[in-house]
N, C-alpha and C positions, 0 to 999 in steps of 0.2 A: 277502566274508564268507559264509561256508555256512550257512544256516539251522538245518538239520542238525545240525552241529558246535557251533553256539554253545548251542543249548538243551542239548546231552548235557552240554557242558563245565561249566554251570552246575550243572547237575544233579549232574551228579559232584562237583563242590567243592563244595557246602553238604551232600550225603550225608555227605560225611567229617565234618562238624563236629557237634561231639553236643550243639549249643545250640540245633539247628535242628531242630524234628520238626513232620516230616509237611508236604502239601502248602500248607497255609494260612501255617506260618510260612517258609516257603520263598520262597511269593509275595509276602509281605510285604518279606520281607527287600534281593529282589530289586530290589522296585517301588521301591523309596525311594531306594536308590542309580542305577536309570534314574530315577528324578523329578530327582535333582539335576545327574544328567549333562545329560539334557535341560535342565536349568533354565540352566545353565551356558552350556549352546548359546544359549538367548533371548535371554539376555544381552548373547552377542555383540551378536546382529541389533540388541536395540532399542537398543543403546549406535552401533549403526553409521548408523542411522537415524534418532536422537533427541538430538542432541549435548547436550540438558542430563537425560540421563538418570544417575541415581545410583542403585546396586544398595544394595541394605538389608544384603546378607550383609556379618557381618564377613570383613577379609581373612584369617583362617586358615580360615574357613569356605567360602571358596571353590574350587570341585571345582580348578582347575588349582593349587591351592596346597597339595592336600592329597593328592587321588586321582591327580596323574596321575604316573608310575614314568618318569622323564630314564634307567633305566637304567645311572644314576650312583654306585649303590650309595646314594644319598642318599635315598631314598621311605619314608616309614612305613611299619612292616611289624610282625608280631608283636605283643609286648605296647603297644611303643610308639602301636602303629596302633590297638588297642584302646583304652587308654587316651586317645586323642586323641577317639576314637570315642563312647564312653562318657560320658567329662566334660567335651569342651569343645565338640566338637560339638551333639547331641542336643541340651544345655544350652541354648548359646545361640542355637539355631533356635527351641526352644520359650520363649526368653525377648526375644522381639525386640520392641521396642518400634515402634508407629505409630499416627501421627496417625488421627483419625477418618475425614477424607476419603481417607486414604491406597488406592493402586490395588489391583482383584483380583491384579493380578499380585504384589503384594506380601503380601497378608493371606490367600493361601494357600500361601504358604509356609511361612509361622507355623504356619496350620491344619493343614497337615497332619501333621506333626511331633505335637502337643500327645496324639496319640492311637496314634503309631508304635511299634513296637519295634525294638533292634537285637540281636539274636538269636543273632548268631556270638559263639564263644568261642575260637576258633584265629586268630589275627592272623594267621598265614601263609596260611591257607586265605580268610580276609578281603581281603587284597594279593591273591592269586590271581583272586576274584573283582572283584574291582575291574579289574584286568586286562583281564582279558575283557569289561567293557563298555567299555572305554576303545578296544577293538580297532573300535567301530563309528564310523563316521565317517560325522557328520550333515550333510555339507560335502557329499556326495556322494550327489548323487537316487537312484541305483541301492541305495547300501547305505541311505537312507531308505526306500524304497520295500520294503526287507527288513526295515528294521525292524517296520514295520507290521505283515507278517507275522507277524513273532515276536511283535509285543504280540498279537495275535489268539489264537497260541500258548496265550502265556500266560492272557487273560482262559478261552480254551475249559476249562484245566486246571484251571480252580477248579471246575468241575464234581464233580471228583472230590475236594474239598476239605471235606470233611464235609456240612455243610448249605449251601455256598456258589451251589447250585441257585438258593435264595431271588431271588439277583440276576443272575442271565445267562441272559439272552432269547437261543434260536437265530439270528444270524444272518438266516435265512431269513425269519422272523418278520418283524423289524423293518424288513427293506427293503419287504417283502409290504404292511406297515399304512402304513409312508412314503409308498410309491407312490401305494395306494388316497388317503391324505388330499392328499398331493399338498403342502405347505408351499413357503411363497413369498418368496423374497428379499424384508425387511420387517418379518417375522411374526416373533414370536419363538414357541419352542417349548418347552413345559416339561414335565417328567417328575420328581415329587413324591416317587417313589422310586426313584432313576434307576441305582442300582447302577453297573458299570462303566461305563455310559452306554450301552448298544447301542443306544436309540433316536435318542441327542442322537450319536453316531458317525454312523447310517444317514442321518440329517435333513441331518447338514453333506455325507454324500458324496454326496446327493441333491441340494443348493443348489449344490455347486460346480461342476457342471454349467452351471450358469447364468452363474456370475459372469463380466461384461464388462469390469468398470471399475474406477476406485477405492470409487466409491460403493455399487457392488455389493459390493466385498470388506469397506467398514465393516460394512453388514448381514447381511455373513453374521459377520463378529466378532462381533456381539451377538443372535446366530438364537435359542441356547441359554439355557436354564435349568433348572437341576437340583438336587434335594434328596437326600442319604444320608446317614442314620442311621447306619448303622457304618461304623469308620472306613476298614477295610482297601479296600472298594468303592468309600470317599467315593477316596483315594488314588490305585486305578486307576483311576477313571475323571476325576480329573484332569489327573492323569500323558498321557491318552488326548485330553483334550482338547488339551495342549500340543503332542501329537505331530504334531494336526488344525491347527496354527498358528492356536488362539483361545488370544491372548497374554492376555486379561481374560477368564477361565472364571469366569463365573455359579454356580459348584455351590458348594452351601454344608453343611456336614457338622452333619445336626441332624434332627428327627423331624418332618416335615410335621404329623401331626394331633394335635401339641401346639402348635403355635408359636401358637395362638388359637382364637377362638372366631368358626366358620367365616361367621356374620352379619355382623361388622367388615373383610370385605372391601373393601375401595376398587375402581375400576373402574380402575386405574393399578396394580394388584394381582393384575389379572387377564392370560390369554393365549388372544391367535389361537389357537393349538394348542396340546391337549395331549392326548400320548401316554405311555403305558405299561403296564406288567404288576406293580400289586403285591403286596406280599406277600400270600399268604391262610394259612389255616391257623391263623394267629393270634390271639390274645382283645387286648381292649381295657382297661385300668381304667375308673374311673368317672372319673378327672380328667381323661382323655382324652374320654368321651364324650360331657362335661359341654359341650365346645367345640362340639356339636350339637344340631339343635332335639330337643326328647322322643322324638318321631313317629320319628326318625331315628337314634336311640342302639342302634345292632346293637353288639354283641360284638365281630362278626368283622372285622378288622382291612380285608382288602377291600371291603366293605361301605362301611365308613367311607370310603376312597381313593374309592367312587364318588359318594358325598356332597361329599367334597371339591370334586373338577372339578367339578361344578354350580356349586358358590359363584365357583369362579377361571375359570373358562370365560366369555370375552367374546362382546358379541352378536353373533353372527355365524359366533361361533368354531366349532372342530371339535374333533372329541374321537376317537380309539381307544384300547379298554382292552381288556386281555386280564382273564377274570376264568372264576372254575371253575363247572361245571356247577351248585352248590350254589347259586348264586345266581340261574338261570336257574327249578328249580323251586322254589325255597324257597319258604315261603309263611309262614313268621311275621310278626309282627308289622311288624316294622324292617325287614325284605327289601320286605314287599309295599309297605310307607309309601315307602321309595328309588324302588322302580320306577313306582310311581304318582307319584311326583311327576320322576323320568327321563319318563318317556312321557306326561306332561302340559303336560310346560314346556320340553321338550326334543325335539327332531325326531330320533328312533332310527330310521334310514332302514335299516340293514342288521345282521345277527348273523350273524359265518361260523364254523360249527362246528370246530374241530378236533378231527384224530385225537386217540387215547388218548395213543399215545406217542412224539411230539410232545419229551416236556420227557423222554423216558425215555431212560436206566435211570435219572432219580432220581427223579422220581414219576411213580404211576399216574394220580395226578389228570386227568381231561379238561378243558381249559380252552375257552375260545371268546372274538370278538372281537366286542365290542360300538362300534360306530361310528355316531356322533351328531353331531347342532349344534346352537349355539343358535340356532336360525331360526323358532322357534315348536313347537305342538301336534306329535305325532305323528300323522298319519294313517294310513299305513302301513309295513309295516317287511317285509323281504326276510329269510329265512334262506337260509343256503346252506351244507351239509353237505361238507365238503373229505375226499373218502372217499383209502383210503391207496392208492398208487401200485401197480397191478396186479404192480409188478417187485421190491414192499418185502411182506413178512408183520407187520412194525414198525421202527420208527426206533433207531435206537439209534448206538451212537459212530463206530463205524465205519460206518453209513448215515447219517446223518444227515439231515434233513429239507432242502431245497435250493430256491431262489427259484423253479425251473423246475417245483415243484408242486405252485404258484397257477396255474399257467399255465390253466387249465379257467375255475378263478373269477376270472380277473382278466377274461376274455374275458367270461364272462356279466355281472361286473360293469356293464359298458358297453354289454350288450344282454339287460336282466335278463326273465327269463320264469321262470314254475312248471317244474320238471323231476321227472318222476314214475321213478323208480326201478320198472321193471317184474318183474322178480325177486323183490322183497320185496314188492309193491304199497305203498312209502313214498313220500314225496317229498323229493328231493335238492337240490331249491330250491322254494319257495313263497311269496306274499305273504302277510300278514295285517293287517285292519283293526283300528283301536285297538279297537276299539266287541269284535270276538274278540276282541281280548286282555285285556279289560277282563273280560268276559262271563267268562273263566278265571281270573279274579282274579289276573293278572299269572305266572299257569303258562307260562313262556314255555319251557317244555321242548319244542319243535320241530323238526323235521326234525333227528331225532334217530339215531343208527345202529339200526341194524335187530339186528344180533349183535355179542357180544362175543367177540374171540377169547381161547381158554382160551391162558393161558400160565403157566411157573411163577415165582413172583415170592420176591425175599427176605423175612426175616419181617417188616420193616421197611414194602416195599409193600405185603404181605399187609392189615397194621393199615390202613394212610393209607387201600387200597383197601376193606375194609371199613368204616371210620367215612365215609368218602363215599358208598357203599352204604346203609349205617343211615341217612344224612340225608335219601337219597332215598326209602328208604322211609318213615321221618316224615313228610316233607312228603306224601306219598301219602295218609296217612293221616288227616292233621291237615285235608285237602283234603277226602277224604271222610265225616269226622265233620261236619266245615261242611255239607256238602247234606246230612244226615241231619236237624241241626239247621233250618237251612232248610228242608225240608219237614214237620217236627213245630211250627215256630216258639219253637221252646225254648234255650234257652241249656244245656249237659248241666254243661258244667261253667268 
C-alpha cells in the first residue's frame, strides 16, 4: 500500500461528493469509517484471545457484513448503501444499550457515534470509499506500520482545518516534554484536554520501549487518560488509541472544568502525570468558574486548566503544561492568586521558552513550558529560552519544528547552569529564587527573546498578535501603577 496513493485517492473521492465541505468534514467523515474498520480488526483479536467474548454490534452492523465488496456484485452501494448508512446504521450505534459495569471497549462505541456525522450523499462515491480502506490490511506489520503514518497524515491535516489548531500539539513538542517528565510503566498519565491525543500517543510510544512482559503490557493498557470536549478530536483520538493497541481507552468525550467543583477531588481521582497544551484564548461562564475557589475564578480558559492539575495532581506527581506568554506576565488578580499558590504548594523546577512560531502559520501566539511537582515549596525555578535554529528564520509546514531542536536543552537540562547571551547582553538560561519571583509579584516574564522578527501576518494573526500585545502592555502597566501606589501608599483607584 502506497502512502502516497491512498491519501490522494481519498481525497479525490470525497472532493467529488457535494455533502462533504472542506477539511473538517472530510476528516470526520473518514475517521469514523477507519474507527469501525479498526474496531472490526479488535474484534478479531479479543474474540481470538478471549473465548467468552461477545461483540455488542448488531449483526448488520458489523464492518464484514456490510462494508466489505466479495466483488459478487452483491455489496451495498448507491442509494441502497446510503440508506443502510443513514437509518439503520448511525441509528443503532447511537442507540446501543449497556449495562453500567459494561467495558470501555464497549461504551466508546456508543460514544462516539452519539456526536458523529455521516456526510456523503453519492452512495457510489461512499462504496468507492469504503473500498479504499478496506485495501489496508491490519494482519500485516508493514501495512500497520503505514498506517500509522497515514493516521499522523491525517491528525497533521487538521491544522488546516479551520480553527482545528486548538488541538494538535507538534509532534516535536510532545515527545520533547515526554522525555523531560520521563513517565513510568505504573503511572498513569492524564491530559484534561487531550485533543487527538499527541501527548497520550508520545507517552505510550515512550513506555513501549520498556515493556518486558505480560505485566508490563497490563500497565501500559491502562498508562492513559484522557478528556475532549469536542467530539471530532474526542474520535481521533480514540480511533489513535486503538491503532496503539489500548483495547480499554480511558478518554471520555466531556468538558473537564465543568464536570465539578475542583475541591471534591478524591486522591484515587488523581494522577502521577499529567501532561498538556490547553486551550487558551478562550472566556469561562460563571457556572464554570463557580467549580473554583474565588482567589482563583480567571476568565481565561487556561488559567483555569492550570488550577485544575493542582487539584488532580498526586503527591509526588509531575506535571508539564504548555501555556501562552499572557500568563507568564499577567498580573491580575486570578493570574497572580494561580501562580502564587503554583509556586507555594508546588515545586516549578524549570519554564522553557518557545519560539514564536512554534504553533505557526496558525497562531502568532508564543507559548512556553511550565514543568512542576508536587514535592513541596518552590525554591528555585530554571528558565531556559529555546532560540530558533540558525538554519530556520521560522517554523512553519513545510519546516516544521523537529525533536533534534531540544537537542541544546535537553543537554543543559541534565547539567543546568546561567547562559548569558553575549550579543544582546540577555540571558539564555538563568535560575531564580522564589523570594525574586515573589519580590516581582509573580512577573515571571524571563529570559525572554531579545527581538522580534518583522514578518507579514494574515489579518487574522495580525488581531490574535495584537490583543497579545495589548495584554502585555496592560500588565506593564497595571505593574507599574502598583509601585506608584506603593510608594504614595494610596490606593488610586
Amino acid at each position: 500500500m502506497s502512502l502516497g496513493a491512498f491519501v490522494k485517492n481519498i481525497q479525490n473521492i470525497m472532493r467529488g461528493d457535494s455533502g462533504v465541505n472542506g477539511d473538517a468534514q472530510r476528516i470526520e467523515q473518514l475517521t469514523w469509517l477507519l474507527f469501525l474498520k479498526i474496531y472490526a480488526k479488535k474484534e478479531e483479536d479479543w474474540e481470538l484471545f478471549d473465548e467468552n467474548y461477545k461483540s455488542i454490534l448488531p449483526e448488520e452492523c458489523k464492518w464484514e457484513n456490510w462494508a466489505v465488496d466479495d466483488a459478487d456484485g452483491k455489496s451495498l452501494t448507491g442509494d441502497d448503501l446510503l440508506e443502510f448508512v443513514n437509518e439503520k446504521l448511525f441509528k443503532q450505534l447511537k442507540e446501543i444499550k449497556l449495562p453500567e459495569n459494561a467495558p470501555m471497549k464497549h461504551k466508546i462505541l456508543r460514544d462516539v457515534f452519539v456526536s458523529t456525522n455521516q456526510y456523503m450523499k453519492d452512495g457510489v462515491l461512499l462504496r468507492q470509499l469504503i473500498n479504499e480502506i478496506n485495501k489496508i490490511d491490519f494482519d500485516n506489520i508493514k501495512e500497520l506500520h503505514a498506517f500509522g503514518e497515514i493516521y499522523e497524515t491525517i491528525l497533521k491535516s487538521l491544522q488546516s482545518a479551520g480553527n482545528a489548531g486548538e488541538f494538535y500539539t507538534p509532534r516535536a513538542v510532545t515527545d520533547f516534554i515526554v522525555e523531560m517528565v520521563n513517565p513510568k510503566l505504573g503511572e498513569t498519565v492524564a491530559d484534561f484536554a487531550c485533543g487527538t491525543g499527541g501527548f497520550l500517543t508520545s507517552t505510550l510510544n515512550h513506555l513501549e520501549k520498556n515493556m518486558k512482559n505480560t505485566e508490563d503490557r497490563t500497565q501500559y493498557n491502562n498508562a492513559i487518560y484522557g478528556i475532549e470536549k469536542k467530539p471530532l478530536p474526542h474520535l481521533l483520538c480514540v480511533t489513535n488509541m486503538l491503532v496503539h493497541d489500548i483495547d480499554n481507552p480511558a478518554i471520555y468525550n466531556a468538558n473537564s472544568l465543568e464536570k465539578r467543583n475542583v475541591r471534591e477531588y478524591k486522591d484515587n481521582e488523581k494522577f502521577e502525570v499529567i501532561l498538556m497544551n490547553p486551550p487558551y484564548g478562550g472566556a469561562e461562564g460563571d457556572a464554570i468558574k463557580n467549580n473554583f475557589p474565588v482567589d482563583l475564578r480567571s476568565s481565561e480558559t487556561a488559567d483555569l486548566f492550570i488550577s485544575l492539575i493542582m487539584y488532580r495532581l498526586k503527591e509526588n506527581g509531575r506535571a508539564a503544561v504548555i501555556i501562552p506568554d499572557g500568563f507568564l506576565f499577567g498580573l491580575d488578580n486570578a493570574k497572580v492568586a494561580i501562580k502564587k499558590k503554583l509556586f507555594s504548594e508546588f515545586n516549578v523546577h524549570t519554564i522553557v521558552r518557545l519560539p514564536a512560531s512554534v504553533f505557526a502559520p496558525y497562531t502568532p501566539i508564543t507559548t512556553n513550558i511550565i514543568f512542576f511537582d508536587n514535592t513541596g515549596t518552590t525554591r528555585e525555578t530554571y528558565f531556559y529560552r529555546l532560540d530558533m535554529p540558525e538554519e530556520y528564520k521560522h517554523f512553519s509546514k513545510t519546516k516544521p519544528m523537529k525533536l533534534e531542536h531540544f537537542a541544546d536543552c535537553i543537554k543543559w537540562w541534565n547539567d543546568r547552569c546561567d547562559i548569558q547571551d553575549e550579543d544582546t547582553d540577555t540571558y539564555k538560561a538563568k535560575v531564580y529564587t522564589l523570594e525574586e519571583i515573589v519580590n516581582r509579584n509573580y512577573d515571571i516574564d524571563l529570559c525572554g527573546y531579545p527581538t522580534v522578527e518583522e514578518e507579514v501576518l494574515s489579518p487574522e494573526e495580525t488581531i490574535l498578535e495584537y490583543k497579545e500585545k495589548r495584554a502585555t502592555l496592560n500588565a506593564k502597566i497595571d505593574k507599574k501603577l502598583q509601585e506608584i501606589e506603593n510608594i504614595l501608599g494610596v490606593k488610586l483607584c
